[in-house]
DRENDO-1510 file (C-alpha; in Angstrom, 1 decimal, always signed):
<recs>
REC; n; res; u; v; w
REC; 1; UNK; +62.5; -56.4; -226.9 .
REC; 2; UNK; +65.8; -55.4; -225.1 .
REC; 3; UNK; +64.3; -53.2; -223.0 .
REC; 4; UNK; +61.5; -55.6; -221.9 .
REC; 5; UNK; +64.1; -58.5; -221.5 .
REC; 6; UNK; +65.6; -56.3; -219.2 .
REC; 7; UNK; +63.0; -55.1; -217.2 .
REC; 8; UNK; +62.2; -58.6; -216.3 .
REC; 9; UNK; +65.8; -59.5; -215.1 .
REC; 10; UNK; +65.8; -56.3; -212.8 .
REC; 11; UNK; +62.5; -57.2; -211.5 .
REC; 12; UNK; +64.3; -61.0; -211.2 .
REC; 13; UNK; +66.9; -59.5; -209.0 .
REC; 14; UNK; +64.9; -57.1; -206.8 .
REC; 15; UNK; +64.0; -57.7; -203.1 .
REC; 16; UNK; +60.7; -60.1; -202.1 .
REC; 17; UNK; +58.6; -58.4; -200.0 .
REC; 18; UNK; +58.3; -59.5; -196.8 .
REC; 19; UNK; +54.5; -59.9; -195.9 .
REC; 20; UNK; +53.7; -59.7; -191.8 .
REC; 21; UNK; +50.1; -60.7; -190.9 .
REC; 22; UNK; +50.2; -60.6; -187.1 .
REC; 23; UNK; +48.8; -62.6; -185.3 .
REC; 24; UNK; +47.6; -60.0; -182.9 .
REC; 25; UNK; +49.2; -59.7; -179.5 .
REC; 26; UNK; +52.2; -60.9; -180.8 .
REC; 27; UNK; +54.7; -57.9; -180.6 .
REC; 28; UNK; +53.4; -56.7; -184.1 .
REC; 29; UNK; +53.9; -53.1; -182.9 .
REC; 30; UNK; +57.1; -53.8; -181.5 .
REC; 31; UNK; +58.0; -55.0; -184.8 .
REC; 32; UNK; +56.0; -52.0; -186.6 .
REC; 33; UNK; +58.2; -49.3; -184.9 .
REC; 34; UNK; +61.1; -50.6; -184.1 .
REC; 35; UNK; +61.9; -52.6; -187.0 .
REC; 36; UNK; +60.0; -52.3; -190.2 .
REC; 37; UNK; +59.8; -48.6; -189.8 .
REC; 38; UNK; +63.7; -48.3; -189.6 .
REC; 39; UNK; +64.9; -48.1; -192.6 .
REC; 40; UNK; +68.5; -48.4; -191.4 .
REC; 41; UNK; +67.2; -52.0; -191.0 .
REC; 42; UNK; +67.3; -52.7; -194.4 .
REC; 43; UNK; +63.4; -52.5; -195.0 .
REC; 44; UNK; +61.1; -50.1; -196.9 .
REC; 45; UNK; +58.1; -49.8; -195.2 .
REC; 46; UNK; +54.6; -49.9; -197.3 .
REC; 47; UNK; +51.4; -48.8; -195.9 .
REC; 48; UNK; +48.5; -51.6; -195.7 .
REC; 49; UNK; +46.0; -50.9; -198.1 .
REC; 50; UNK; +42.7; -51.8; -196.3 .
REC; 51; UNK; +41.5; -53.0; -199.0 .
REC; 52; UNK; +43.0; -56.1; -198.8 .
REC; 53; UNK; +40.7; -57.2; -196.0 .
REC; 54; UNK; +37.7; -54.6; -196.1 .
REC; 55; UNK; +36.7; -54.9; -199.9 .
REC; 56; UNK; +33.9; -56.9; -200.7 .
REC; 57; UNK; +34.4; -60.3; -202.1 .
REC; 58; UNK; +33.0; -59.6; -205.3 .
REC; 59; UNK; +34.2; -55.8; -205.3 .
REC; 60; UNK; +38.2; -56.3; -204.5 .
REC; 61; UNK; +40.8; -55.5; -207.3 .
REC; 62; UNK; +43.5; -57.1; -207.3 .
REC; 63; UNK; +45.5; -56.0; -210.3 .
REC; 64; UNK; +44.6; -52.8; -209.3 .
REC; 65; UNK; +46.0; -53.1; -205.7 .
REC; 66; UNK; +48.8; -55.4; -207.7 .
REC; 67; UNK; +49.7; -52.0; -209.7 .
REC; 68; UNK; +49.5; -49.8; -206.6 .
REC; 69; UNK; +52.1; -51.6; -204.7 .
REC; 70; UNK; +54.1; -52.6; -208.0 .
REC; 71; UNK; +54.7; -48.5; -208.3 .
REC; 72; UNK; +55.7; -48.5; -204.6 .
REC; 73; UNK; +58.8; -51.3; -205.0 .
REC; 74; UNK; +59.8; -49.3; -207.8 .
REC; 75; UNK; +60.2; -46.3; -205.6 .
REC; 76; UNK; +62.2; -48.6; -202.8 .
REC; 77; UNK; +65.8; -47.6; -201.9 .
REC; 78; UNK; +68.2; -49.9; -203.9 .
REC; 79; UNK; +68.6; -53.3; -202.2 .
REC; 80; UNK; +65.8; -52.4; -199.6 .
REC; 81; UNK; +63.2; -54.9; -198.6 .
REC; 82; UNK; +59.5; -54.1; -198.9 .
REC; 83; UNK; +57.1; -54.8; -195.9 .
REC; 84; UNK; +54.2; -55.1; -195.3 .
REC; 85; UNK; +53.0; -55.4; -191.8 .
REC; 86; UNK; +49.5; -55.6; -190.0 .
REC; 87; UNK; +48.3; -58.0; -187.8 .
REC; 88; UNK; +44.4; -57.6; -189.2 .
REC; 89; UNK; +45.9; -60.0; -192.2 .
REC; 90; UNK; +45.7; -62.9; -190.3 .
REC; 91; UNK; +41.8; -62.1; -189.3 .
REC; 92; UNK; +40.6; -60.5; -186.4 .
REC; 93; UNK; +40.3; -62.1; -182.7 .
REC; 94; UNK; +36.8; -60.6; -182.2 .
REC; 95; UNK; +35.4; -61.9; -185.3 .
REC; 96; UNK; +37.0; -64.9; -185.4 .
REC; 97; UNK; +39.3; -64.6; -187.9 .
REC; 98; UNK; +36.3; -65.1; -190.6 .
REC; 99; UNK; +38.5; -63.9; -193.4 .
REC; 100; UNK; +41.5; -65.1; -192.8 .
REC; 101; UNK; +41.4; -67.4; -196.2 .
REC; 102; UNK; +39.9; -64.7; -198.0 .
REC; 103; UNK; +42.6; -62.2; -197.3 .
REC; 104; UNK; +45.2; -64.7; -197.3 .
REC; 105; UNK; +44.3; -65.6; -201.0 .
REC; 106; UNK; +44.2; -62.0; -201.6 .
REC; 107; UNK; +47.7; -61.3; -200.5 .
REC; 108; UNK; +48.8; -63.9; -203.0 .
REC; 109; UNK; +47.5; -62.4; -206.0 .
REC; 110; UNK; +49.3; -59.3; -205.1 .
REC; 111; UNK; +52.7; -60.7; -204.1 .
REC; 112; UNK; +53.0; -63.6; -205.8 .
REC; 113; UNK; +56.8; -62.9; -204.8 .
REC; 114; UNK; +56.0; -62.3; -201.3 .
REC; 115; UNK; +57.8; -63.9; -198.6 .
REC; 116; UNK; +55.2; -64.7; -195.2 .
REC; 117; UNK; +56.0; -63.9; -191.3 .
REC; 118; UNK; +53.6; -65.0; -188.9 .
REC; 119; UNK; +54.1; -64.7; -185.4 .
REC; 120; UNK; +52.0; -67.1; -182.9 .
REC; 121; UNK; +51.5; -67.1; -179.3 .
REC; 122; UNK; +50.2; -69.9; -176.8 .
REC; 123; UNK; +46.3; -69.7; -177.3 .
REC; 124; UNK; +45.4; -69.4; -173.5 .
REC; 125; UNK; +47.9; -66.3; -173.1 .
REC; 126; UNK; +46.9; -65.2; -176.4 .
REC; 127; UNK; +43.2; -65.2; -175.5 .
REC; 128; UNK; +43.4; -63.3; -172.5 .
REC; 129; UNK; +45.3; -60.8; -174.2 .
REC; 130; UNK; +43.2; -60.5; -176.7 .
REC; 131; UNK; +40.1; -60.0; -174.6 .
REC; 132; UNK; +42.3; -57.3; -172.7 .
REC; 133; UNK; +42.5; -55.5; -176.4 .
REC; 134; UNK; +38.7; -55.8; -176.3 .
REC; 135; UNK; +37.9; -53.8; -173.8 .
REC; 136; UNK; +40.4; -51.4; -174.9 .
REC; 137; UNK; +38.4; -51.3; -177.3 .
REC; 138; UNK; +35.1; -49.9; -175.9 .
REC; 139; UNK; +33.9; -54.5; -175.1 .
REC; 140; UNK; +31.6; -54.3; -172.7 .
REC; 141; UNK; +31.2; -57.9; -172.0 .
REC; 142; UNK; +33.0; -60.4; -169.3 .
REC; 143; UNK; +35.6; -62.7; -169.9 .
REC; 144; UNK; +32.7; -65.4; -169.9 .
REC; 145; UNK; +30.5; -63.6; -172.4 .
REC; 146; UNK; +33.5; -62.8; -174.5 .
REC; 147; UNK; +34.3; -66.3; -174.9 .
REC; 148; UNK; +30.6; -67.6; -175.4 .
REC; 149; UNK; +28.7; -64.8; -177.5 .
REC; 150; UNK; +25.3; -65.2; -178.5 .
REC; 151; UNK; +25.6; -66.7; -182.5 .
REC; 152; UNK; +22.6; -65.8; -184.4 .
REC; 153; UNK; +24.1; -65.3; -187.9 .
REC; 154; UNK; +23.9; -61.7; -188.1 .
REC; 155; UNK; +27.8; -60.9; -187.6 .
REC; 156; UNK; +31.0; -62.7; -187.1 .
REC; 157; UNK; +32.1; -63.3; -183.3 .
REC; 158; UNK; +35.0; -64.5; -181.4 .
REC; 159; UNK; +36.0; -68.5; -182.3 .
REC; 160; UNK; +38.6; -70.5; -180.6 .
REC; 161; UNK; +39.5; -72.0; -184.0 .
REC; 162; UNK; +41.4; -68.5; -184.6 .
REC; 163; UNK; +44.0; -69.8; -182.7 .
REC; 164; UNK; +43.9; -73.1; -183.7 .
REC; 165; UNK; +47.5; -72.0; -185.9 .
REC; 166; UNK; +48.1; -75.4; -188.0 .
REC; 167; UNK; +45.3; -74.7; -190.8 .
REC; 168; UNK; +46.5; -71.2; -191.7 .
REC; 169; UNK; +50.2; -72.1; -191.4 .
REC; 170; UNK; +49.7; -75.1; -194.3 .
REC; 171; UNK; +47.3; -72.4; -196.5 .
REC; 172; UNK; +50.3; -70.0; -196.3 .
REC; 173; UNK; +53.0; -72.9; -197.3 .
REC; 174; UNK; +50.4; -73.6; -199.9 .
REC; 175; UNK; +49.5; -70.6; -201.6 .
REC; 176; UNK; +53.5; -69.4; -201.4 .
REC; 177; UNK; +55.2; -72.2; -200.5 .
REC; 178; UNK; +57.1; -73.5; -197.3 .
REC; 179; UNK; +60.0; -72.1; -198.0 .
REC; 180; UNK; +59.0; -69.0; -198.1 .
REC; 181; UNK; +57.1; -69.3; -194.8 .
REC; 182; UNK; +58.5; -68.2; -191.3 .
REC; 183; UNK; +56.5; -68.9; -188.2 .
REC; 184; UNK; +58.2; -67.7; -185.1 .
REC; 185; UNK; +56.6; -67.5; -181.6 .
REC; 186; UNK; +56.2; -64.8; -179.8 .
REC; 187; UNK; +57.1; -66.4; -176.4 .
REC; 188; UNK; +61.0; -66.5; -178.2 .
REC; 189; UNK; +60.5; -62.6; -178.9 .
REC; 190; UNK; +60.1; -62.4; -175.1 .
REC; 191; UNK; +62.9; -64.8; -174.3 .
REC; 192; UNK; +65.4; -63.7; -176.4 .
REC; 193; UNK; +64.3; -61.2; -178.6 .
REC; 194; UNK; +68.2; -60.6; -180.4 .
REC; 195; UNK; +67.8; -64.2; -181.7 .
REC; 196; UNK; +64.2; -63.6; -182.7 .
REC; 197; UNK; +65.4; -60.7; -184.5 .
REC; 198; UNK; +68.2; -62.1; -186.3 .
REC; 199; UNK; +65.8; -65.2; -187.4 .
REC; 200; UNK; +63.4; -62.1; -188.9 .
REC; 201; UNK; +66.0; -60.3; -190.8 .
REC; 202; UNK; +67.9; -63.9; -192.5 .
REC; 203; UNK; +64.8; -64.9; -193.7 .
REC; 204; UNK; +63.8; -61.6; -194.8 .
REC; 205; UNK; +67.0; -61.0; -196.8 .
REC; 206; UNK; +68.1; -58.2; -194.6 .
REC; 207; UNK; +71.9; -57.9; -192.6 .
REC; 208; UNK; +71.6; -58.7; -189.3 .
REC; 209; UNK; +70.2; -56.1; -186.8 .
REC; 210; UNK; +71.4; -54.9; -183.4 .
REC; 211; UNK; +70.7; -51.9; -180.9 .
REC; 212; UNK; +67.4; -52.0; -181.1 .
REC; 213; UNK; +65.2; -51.3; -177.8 .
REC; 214; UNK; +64.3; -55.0; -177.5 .
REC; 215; UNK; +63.6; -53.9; -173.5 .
REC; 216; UNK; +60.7; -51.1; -174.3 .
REC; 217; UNK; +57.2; -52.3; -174.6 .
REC; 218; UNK; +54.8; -50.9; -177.4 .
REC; 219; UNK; +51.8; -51.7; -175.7 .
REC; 220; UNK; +51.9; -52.2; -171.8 .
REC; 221; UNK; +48.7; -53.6; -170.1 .
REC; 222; UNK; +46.5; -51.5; -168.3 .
REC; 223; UNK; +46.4; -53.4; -164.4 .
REC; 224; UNK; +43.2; -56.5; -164.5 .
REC; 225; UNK; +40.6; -54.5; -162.0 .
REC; 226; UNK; +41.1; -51.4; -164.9 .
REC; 227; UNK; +40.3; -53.6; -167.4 .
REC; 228; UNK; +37.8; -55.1; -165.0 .
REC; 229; UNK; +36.4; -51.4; -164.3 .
REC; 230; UNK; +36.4; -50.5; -168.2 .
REC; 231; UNK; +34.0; -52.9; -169.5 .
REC; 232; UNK; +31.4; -51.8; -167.2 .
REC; 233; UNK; +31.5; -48.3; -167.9 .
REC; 234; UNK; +32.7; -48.4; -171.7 .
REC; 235; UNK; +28.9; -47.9; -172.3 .
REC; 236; UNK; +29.8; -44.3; -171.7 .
REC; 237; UNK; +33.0; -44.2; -172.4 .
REC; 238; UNK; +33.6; -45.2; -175.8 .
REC; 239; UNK; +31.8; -45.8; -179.0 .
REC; 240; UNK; +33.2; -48.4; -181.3 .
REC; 241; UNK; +31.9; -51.4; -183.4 .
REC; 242; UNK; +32.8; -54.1; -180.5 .
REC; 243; UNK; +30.1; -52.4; -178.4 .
REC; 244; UNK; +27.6; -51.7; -181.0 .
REC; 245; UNK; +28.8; -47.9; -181.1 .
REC; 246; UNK; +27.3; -47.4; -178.1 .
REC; 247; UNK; +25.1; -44.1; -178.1 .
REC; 248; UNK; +25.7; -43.7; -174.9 .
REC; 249; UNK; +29.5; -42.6; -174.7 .
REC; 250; UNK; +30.4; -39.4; -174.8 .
REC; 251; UNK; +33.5; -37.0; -174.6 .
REC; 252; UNK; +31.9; -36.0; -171.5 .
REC; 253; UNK; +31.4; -39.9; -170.0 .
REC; 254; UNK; +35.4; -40.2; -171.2 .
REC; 255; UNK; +36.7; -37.2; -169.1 .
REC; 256; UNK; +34.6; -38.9; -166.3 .
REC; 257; UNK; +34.8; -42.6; -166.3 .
REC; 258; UNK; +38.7; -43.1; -167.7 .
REC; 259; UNK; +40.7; -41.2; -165.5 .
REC; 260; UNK; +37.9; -42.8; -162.4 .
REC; 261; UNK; +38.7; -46.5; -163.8 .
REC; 262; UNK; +42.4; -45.6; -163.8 .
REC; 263; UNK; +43.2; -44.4; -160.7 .
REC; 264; UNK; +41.4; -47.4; -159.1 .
REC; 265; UNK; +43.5; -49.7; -161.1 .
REC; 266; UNK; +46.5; -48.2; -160.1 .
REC; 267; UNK; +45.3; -47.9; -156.0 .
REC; 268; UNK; +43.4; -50.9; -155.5 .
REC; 269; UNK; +46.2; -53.4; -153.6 .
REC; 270; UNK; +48.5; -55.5; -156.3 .
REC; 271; UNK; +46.5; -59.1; -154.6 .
REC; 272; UNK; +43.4; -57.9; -156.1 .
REC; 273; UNK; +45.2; -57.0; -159.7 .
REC; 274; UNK; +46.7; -60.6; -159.2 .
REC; 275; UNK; +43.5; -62.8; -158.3 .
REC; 276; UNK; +41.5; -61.2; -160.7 .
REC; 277; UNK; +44.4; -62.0; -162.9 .
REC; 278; UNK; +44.3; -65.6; -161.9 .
REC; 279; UNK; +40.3; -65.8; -162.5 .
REC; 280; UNK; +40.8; -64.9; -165.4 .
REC; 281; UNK; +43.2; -67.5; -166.5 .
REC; 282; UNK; +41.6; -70.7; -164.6 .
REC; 283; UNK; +38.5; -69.4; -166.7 .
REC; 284; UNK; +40.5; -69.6; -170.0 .
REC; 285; UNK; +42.0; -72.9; -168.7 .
REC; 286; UNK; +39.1; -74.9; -168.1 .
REC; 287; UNK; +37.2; -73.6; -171.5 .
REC; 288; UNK; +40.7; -74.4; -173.4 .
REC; 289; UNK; +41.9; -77.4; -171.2 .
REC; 290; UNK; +42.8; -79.5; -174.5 .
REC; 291; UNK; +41.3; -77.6; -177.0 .
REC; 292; UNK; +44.1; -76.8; -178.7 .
REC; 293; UNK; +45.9; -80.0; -178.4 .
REC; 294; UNK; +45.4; -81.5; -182.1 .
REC; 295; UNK; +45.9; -78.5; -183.7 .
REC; 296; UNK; +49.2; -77.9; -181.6 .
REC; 297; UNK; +50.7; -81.1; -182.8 .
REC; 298; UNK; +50.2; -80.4; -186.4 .
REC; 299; UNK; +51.5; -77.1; -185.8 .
REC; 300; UNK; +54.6; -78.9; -184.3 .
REC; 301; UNK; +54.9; -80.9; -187.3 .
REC; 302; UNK; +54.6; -78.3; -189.5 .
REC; 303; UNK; +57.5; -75.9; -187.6 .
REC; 304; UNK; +59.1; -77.4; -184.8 .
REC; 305; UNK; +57.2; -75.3; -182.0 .
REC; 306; UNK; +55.7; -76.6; -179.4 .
REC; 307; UNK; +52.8; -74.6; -178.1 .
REC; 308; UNK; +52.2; -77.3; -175.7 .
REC; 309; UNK; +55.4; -76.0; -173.8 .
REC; 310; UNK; +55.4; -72.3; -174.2 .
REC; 311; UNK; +58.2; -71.5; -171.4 .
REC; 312; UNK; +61.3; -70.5; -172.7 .
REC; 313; UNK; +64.5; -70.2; -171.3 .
REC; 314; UNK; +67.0; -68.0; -173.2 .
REC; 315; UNK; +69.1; -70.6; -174.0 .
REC; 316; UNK; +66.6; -72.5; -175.8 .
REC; 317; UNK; +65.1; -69.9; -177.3 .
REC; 318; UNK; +68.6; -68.9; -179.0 .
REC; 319; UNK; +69.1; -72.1; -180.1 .
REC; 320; UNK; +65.3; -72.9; -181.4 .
REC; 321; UNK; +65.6; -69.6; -183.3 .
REC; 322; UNK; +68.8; -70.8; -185.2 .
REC; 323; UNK; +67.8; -71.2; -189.5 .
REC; 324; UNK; +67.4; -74.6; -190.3 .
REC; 325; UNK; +70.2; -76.0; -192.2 .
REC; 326; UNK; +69.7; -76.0; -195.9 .
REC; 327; UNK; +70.8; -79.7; -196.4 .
REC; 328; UNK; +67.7; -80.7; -194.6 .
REC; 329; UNK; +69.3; -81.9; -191.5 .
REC; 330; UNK; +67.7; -79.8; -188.8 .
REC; 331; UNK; +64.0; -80.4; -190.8 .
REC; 332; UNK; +62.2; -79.6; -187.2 .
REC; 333; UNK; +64.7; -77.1; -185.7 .
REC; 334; UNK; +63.9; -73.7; -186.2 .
REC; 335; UNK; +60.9; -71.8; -187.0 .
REC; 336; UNK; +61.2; -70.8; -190.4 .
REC; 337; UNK; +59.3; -73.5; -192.1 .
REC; 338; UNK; +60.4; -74.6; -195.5 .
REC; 339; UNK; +64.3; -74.3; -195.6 .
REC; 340; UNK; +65.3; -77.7; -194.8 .
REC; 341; UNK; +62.3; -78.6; -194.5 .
REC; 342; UNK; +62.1; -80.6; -198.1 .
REC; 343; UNK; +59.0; -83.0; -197.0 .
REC; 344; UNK; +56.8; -79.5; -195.7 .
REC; 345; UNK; +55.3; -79.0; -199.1 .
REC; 346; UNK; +54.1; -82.4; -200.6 .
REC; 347; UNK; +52.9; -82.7; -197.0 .
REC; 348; UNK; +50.5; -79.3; -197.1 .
REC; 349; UNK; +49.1; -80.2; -200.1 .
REC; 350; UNK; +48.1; -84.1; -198.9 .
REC; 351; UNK; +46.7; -81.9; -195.9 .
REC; 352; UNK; +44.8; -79.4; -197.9 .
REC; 353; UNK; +41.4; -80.4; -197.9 .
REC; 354; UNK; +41.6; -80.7; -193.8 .
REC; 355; UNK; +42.8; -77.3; -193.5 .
REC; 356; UNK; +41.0; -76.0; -196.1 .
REC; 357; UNK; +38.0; -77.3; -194.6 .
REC; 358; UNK; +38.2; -76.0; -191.2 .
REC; 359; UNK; +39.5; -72.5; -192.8 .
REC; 360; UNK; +36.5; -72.1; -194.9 .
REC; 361; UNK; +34.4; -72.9; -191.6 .
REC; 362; UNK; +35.9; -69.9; -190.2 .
REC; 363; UNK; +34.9; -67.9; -193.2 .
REC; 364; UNK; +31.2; -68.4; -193.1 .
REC; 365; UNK; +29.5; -66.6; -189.9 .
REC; 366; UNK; +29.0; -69.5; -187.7 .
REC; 367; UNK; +25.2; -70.3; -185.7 .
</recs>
């Protein structure tokens, strides 16, 4: 009985995992290899097991995935912080983040201790970043098509309502509480990127962090009339689920086609790059003009960010990214909801059943 009483205290004392689900285009692999990975930065870094989001609703385990990860913290460095970090955990931008809820539900039966980092972005930027990833990819459809695919029930496509953050920030504070919620936008990474990082590792339970190469990028973005170029030839260049494995690409269309779209992108003069670059975003803007707008405010509410004002200075970056004061005094500063925020959780759960609604919308393929 000893023994078991204290097994349970160690397990008491041990580090919460830290559980990152993206969103996508939101420095995640920035974060990845720069941060989580290091383990001079206090983290132990856990692979994602895809089960969590491929499993079948019917077929996923979760005391078995529960067990898996249970013998993993018990292999963590003394005092070390497990992560978890992938950006598919808060659903997918080309399918609409359809299981988002399910995977989020998932995630709490494995780590009921878990604490959650989510990341947003402003949707327009986000978008076009995302349909950038797309073609990447192996997309083969414009801007236009990406945004309005044909929806005939047969598979999951892209959905505005993935971005639409304020229903998947309140079923996080729900299913794990608010206080152990952070939401942090991305456009403060860019800004001030020390501050973001300090806000990452307080809430995480890690001692601050410095040197790391805040000034190298992890992904850079290939110039517009590449990515223009790509989707028209990624018929032969590529095969991958976004493009319906094409059976046309080939190793042979690759060595062709990639180093052909490349070259162009980088020759063409930078006033093209920049007015396709420009299309692109008055496209965005007049299918998005106030889309967002509802959704923005209760995420505002909810964590003190104002996606309706995404431009940050440094100054106010640093000084958003300050923690909230634990006497509840700074309820909307900062972007770690739930300390000081004492009101955040009655107020999810009066909430729930709008969020809950518009989640489970996302989780059936829409027509």
């Amino acid at each position: 009985m000893s023994d078991l009483i204290a097994g349970a205290r160690e397990r008491r004392r041990r580090p919460r995992p830290l559980i990152h689900i993206g969103y996508h285009k939101t420095a995640s692999t920035w974060l990845q290899r720069f941060l989580f990975r290091d383990a001079g930065c206090g983290f132990f870094w856990m692979d994602v097991e895809k089960n969590l989001f491929l499993s079948h609703p019917l077929r996923f385990d979760a005391a078995r995935c529960r067990a898996r990860y249970e013998a993993l913290r018990e292999a963590a460095p003394p005092g070390a912080v497990p992560v978890l970090s992938n950006e598919r955990l808060s659903g997918h931008p080309h399918s609409g983040g359809y299981d988002c809820e399910t995977i989020a539900r998932r995630l709490r039966a494995v780590f009921p201790d878990g604490r959650v980092l989510i990341v947003i972005r402003e949707q327009k930027a986000a978008i076009l970043s995302a349909y950038k990833q797309y073609v990447k990819k192996g997309g083969m459809r414009s801007l236009v098509g990406y945004l309005r695919p044909q929806r005939d029930g047969h598979v999951p496509q892209f959905d505005p309502d993935h971005f639409a953050y304020d229903a998947i920030i309140e079923l996080y504070q729900t299913l794990f509480g608010a206080e152990n919620v952070c939401v942090l936008a991305y456009e403060d990474f860019a800004s001030a990127p020390e501050a973001f990082l300090s806000r990452v590792a307080s809430f995480a339970g890690v001692p601050p962090v410095a040197g790391l190469p805040v000034s190298r990028r992890a992904n850079a973005q290939a110039p517009a009339v590449t990515v223009w170029l790509k989707a028209r030839l990624n018929l032969f260049i590529r095969a991958d689920t976004v493009n319906g494995s094409s059976p046309l690409a080939s190793p042979l269309g690759a060595a062709l086609f990639l180093p052909f779209v490349t070259i162009v992108g980088r020759l063409v003069p930078p006033a093209l790059n920049r007015w396709l670059e420009r299309r692109w975003r008055e496209e965005i803007e007049a299918a998005f003009a106030t889309y967002f707008a509802g959704s923005n405010r209760r995420t505002k509410e909810l964590t003190g960010i104002d996606l309706e004002r995404p431009d940050r200075t440094p100054e106010r970056a640093a000084d958003a990214l300050r923690p909230p004061a634990r006497d509840g005094s700074e309820a909307a500063r900062g972007l770690g909801a739930g300390e000081g925020r004492a009101s955040s959780v009655p107020a999810s759960k009066n909430r729930l059943s709008g969020s809950s609604a518009r989640i489970a919308g996302r989780g059936r393929i829409q027509t």
